[in-house]
C-alpha positions in Angstrom: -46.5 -38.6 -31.4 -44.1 -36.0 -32.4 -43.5 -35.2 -29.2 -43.0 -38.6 -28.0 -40.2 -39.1 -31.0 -38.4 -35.5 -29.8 -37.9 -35.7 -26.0 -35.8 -38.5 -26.0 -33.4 -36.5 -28.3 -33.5 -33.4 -24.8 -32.9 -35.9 -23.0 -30.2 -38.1 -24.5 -28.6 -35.7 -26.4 -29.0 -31.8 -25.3 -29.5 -32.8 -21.3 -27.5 -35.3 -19.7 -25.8 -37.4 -22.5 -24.1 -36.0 -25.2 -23.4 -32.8 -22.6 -21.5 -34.4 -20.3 -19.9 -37.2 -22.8 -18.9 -33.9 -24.6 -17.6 -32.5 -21.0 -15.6 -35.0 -19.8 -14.6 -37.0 -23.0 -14.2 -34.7 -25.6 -12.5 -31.8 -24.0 -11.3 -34.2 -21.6 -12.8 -32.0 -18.4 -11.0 -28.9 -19.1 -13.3 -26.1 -17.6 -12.9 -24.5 -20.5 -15.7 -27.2 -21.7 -18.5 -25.5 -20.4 -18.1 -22.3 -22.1 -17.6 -24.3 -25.7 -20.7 -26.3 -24.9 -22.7 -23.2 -24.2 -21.5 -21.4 -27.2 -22.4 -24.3 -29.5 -26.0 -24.2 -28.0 -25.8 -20.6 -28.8 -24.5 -20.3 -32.4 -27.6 -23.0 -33.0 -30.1 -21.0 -31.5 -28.9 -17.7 -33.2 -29.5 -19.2 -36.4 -32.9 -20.4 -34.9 -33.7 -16.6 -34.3 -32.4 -15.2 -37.2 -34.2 -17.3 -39.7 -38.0 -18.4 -37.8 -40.0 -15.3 -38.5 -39.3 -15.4 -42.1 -40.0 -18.9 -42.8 -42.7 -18.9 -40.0 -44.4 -16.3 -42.4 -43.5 -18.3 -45.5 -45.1 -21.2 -43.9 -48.4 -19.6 -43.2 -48.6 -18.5 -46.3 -48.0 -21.2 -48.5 -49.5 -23.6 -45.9 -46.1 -25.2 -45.6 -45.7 -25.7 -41.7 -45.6 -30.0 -42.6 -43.1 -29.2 -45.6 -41.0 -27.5 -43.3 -41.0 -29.4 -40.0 -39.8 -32.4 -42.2 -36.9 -30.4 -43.2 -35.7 -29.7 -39.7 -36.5 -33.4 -38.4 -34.3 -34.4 -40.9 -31.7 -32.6 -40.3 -31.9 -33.6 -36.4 -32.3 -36.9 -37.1 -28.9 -37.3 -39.5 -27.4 -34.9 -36.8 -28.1 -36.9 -33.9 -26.9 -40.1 -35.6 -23.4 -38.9 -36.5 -22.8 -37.8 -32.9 -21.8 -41.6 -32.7 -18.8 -40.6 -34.9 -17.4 -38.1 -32.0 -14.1 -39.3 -29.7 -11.9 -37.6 -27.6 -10.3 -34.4 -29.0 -13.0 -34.1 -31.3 -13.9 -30.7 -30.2 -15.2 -28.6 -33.3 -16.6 -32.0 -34.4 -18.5 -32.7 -31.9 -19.6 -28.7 -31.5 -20.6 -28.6 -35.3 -22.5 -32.0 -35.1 -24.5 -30.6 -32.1 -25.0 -27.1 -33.5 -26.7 -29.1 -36.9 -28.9 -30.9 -34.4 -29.7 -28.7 -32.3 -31.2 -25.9 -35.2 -33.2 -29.2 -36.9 -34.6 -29.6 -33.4 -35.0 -25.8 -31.9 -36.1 -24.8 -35.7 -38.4 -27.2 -36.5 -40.2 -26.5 -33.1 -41.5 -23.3 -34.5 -43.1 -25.1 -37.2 -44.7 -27.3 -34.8 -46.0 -25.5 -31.8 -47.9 -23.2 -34.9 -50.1 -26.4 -35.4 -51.5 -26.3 -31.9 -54.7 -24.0 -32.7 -55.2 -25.7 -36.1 -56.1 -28.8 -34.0 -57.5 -27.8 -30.9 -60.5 -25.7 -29.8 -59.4 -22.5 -28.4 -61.0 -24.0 -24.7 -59.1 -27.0 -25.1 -55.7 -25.2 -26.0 -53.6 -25.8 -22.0 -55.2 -29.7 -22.2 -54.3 -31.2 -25.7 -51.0 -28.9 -25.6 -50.2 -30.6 -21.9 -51.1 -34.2 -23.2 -48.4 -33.4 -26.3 -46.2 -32.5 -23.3 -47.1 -35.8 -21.5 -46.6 -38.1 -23.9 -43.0 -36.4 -24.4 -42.1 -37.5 -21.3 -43.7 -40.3 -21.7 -40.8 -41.2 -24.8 -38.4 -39.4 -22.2 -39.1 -41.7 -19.5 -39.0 -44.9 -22.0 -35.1 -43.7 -23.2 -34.2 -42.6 -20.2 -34.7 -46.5 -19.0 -33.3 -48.1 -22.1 -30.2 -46.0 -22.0 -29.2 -46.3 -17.9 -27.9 -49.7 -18.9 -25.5 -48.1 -21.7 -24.2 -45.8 -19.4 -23.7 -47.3 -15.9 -20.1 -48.0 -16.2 -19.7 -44.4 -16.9 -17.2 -42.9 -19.6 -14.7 -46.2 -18.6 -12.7 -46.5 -21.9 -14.6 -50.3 -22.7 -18.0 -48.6 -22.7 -17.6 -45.3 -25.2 -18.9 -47.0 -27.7 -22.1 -48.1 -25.8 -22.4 -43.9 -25.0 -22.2 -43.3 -28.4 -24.2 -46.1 -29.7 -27.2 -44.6 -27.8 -26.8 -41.2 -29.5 -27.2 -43.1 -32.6 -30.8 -44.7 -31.0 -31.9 -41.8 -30.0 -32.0 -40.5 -33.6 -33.5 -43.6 -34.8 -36.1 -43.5 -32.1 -37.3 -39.8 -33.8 -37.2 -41.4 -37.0 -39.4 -43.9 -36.3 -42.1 -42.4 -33.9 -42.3 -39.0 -36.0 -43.8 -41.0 -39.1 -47.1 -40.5 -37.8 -47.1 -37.1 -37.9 -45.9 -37.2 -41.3 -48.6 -39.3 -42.6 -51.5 -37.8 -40.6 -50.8 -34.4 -40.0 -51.9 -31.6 -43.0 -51.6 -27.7 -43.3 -55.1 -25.6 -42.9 -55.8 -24.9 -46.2 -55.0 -21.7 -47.1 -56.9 -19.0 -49.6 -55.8 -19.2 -53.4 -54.6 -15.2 -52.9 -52.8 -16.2 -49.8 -51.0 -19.5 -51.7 -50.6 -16.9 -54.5 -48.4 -14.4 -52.0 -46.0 -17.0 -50.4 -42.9 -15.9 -52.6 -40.5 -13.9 -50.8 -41.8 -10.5 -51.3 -45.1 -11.8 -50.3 -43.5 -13.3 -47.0 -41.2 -10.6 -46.2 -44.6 -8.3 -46.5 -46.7 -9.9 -44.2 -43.3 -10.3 -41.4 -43.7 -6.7 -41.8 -47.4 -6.4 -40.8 -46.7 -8.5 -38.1 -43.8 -6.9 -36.4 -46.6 -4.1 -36.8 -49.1 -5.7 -35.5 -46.9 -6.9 -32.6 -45.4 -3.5 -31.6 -49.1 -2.4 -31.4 -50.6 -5.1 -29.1 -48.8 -4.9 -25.9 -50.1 -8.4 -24.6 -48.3 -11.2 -27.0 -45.3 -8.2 -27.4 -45.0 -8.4 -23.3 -45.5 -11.7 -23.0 -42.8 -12.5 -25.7 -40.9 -10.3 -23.2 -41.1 -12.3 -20.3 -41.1 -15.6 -21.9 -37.4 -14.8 -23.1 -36.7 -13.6 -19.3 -37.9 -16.7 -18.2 -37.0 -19.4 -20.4 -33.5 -17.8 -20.6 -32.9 -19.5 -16.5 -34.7 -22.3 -17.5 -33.1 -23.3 -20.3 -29.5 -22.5 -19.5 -30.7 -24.6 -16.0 -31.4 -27.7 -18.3 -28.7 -27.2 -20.1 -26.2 -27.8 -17.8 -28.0 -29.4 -15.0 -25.7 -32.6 -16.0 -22.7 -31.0 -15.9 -23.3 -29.3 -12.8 -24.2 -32.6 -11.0 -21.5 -34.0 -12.2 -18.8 -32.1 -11.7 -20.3 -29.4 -8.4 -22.0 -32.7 -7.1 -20.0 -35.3 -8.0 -22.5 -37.6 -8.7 -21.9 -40.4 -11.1 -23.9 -41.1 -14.3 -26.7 -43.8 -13.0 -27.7 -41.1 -10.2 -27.5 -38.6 -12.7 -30.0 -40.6 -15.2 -32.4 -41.9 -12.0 -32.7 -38.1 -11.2 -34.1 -37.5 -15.0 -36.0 -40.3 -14.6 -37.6 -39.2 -11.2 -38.5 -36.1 -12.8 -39.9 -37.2 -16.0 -42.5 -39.2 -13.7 -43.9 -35.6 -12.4 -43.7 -34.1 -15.8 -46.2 -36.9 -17.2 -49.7 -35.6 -14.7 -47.8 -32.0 -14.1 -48.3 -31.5 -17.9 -51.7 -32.8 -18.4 -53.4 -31.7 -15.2 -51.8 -27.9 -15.0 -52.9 -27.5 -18.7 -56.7 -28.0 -17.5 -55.9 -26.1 -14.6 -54.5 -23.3 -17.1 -57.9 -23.3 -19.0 -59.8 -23.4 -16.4 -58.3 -20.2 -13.9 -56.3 -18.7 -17.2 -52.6 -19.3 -18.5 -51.0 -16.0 -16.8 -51.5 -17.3 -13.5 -50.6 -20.5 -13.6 -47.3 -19.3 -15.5 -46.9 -16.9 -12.2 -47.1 -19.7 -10.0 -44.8 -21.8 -11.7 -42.0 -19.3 -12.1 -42.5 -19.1 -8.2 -41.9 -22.8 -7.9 -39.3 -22.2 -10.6 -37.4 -19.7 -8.5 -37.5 -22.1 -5.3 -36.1 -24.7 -7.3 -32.5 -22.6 -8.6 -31.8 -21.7 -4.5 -32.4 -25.2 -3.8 -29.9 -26.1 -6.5 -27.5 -23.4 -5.5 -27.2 -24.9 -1.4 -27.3 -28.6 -2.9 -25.1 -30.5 -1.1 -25.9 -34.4 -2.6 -28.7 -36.9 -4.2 -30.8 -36.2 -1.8 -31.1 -32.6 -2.6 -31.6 -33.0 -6.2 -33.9 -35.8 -5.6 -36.7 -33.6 -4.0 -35.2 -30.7 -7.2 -35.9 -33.3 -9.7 -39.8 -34.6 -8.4 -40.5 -30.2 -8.3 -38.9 -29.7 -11.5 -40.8 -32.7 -13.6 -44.1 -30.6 -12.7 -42.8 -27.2 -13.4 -40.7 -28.2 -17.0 -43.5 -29.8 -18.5 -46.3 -27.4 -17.1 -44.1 -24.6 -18.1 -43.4 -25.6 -21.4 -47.0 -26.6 -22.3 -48.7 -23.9 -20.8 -46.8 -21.0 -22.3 -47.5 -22.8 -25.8 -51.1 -22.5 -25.0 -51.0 -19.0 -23.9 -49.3 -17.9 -27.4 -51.5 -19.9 -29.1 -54.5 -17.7 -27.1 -52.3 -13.8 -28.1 -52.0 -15.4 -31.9 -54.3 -13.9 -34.5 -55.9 -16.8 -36.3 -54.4 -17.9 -39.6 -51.1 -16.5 -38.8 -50.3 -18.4 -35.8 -47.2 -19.4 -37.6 -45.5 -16.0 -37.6 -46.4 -15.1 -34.5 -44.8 -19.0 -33.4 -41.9 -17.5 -34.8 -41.9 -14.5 -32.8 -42.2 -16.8 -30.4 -39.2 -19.1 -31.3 -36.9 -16.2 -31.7 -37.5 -15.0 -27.9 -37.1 -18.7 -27.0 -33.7 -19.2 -29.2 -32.5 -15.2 -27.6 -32.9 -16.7 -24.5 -30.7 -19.6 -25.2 -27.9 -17.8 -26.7 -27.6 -15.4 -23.7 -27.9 -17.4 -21.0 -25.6 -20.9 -22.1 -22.9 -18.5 -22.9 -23.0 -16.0 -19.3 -23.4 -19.5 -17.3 -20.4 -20.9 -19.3 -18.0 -17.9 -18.8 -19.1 -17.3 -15.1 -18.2 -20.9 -14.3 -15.2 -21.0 -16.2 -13.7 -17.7 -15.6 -14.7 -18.2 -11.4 -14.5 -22.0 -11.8 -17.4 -21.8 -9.4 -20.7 -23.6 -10.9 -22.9 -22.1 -7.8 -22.2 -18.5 -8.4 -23.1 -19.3 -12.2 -26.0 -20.9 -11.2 -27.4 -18.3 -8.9 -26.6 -15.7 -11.6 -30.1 -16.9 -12.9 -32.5 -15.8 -10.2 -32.3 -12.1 -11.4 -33.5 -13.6 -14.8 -36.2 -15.4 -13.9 -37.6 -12.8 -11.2 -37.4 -9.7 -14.4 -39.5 -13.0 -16.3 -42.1 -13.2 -13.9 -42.5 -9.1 -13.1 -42.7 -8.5 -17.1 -45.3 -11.2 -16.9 -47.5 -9.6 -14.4 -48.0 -6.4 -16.5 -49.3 -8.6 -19.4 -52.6 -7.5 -20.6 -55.1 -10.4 -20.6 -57.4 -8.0 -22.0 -56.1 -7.6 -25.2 -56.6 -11.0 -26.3 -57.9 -10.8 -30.1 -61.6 -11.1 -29.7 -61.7 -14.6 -32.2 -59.7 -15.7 -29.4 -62.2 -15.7 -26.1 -65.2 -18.4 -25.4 -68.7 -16.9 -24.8 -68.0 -15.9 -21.2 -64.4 -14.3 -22.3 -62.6 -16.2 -19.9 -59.3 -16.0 -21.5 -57.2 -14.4 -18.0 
């Protein structure tokens, strides 16, 4: 359910509404826009970085994960909602709005992903993390549908407000749909010596043992490694896939939406059936293959001429975004020691949030200093391909023995 409350907000917000509103609205289309939108993703996700291992730590050790994602959704949620407030010329408005959102959605996904082994059987990790991926498309797909109608006449001066009323749904949609979590969802209960350590010295202590720990076991450490390589193209990709469309393409705002819709439809039996697939032949290789399809996917952008183009893009990409995204949250969950999956989450968050303050940033200043969106866009290869080779030299073999079934089929 949580994840069917926070898609929407990706999707609405972070992808294709509130990026190019903020594009061509709010900066009025200068090309200085996308560097400001990139740097507002980045100042989010440095924050993200700076502050995840800590409270991941904290929140393993005062079994405080639930306390702390509420926090964040919060924040999101009141975030999101007062992005109906930005107009045209808004600028540092509209960046500071989005930068609040952004760290109540990026932060509180740290807090989240760390529940994954806490309810599911190490065997059943890629599956019930692909059905959480599924049924965020599944909310995806739903907003997706309800908003086309809001934006069809485009940013036409009679229907802002309809643009920013949505912004304003999409924030009450994660309200809503994240109360079940809330109610349902509770923190492994944690030793009275552990509860007793989760002050700040105690926290800062066991971050220490971990960054340890980490330096000493090359497999998570590595695959940290690559999964900031990698997620650096693939986020920077997302995030200004609607800008790029827009404004390289020159496609207008209903093609732009069917295109998101076309690819959540893949994403919905891409995530479920490639995270059986992952515990079945093993995470690593099905992250390799995806990358593969991953690196197919940018070229095909790059020599995109139309729809058409990004139509077959968009059916690939729903498979390899929600596949991607589940499986590599099943694969961490797999390196993680057990009952400190939430530091090692936060490890995990930080690469993540590096990822996206490098990459929005270089794509931004590439396209605005070469006012070229391609030559931005192909800048990502070379990130992706270093992802997939620091991948390959993961150990699968230094998976933490708790970790592997009887057969110790964890590869």
């Amino acid at each position: 359910m949580f994840d069917f409350a926070n898609t929407p907000y990706v999707v609405i917000v972070a992808t294709v509404g509130f990026s190019t509103y903020f594009k061509d609205v709010v900066v009025h289309g200068a090309r200085s826009g996308d560097f400001l939108w990139g740097l507002a993703g980045s100042i989010s996700m440095i924050f993200v970085a700076l502050t995840a291992p800590y409270l991941g730590a904290y929140a393993d050790a005062a079994a405080a994960k639930r306390r702390l994602l509420f926090i964040y959704t919060v924040l999101v949620v009141v975030a999101t909602a007062l992005l109906g407030t930005v107009k045209a010329g808004m600028v540092v408005w509209g960046m500071l709005l989005y930068i609040l959102a952004n760290i109540g959605f990026q932060g509180g996904q740290a807090f989240y992903n760390a529940f994954l082994p806490e309810v599911a059987r190490d065997e059943d990790l890629g599956a019930v993390s692909g059905l959480g991926s599924a049924a965020g498309y599944v909310g995806a797909l739903l907003s997706l549908f309800a908003a086309l109608p809001f934006f069809w006449h485009g940013f036409e001066e009679g229907n802002l407000g309809n643009v920013r009323a949505m912004f304003v749904a999409a924030a009450v949609f994660f309200a809503i749909f994240s109360v079940p979590t809330f109610l349902l969802l509770r923190d492994a209960p944690r030793p009275r010596a552990a509860l007793a350590a989760s002050g700040l010295a105690g926290s800062l202590r066991r971050l220490r043992e971990d960054v340890t720990d980490l330096r000493r076991n090359r497999a998570p450490f590595l695959f940290l490694v690559a999964y900031l390589l990698y997620m650096d193209a693939i986020t920077t990709l997302t995030t200004f896939v609607g800008i790029y469309a827009r404004q390289t393409l020159d496609l207008s705002l209903p093609q732009i939406f069917s295109l998101f819709i076309i690819s959540q439809i893949t994403a919905i039996p891409g995530s479920v059936i490639l995270g059986r697939v992952a515990d079945r032949h093993g995470a690593k290789p099905t992250i390799s293959w995806l990358l593969v399809l991953w690196i197919l996917l940018i070229v095909l952008g790059v020599v995109a001429t139309g729809y058409r183009e990004l139509v077959i893009m968009a059916l690939l990409a729903g498979v390899a975004t929600g596949a991607l995204f589940s499986v590599s949250r099943s694969m961490m969950a797999l390196l993680s020691p057990k009952d400190r999956e939430g530091e090692f989450f936060g490890f995990y968050a930080v690469a993540g949030r590096i990822s996206a303050i490098v990459g929005p940033v270089m794509f931004g200043a590439i396209s605005s200093i070469s006012g070229n969106q391609r030559l931005a866009l192909s800048s990502l290869l070379l990130i992706i391909v270093a992802g997939l080779l620091v991948l390959r030299r993961v150990p699968m073999d230094d998976v933490p023995a708790d970790r592997t079934d009887e057969e110790g089929a964890t590869a």
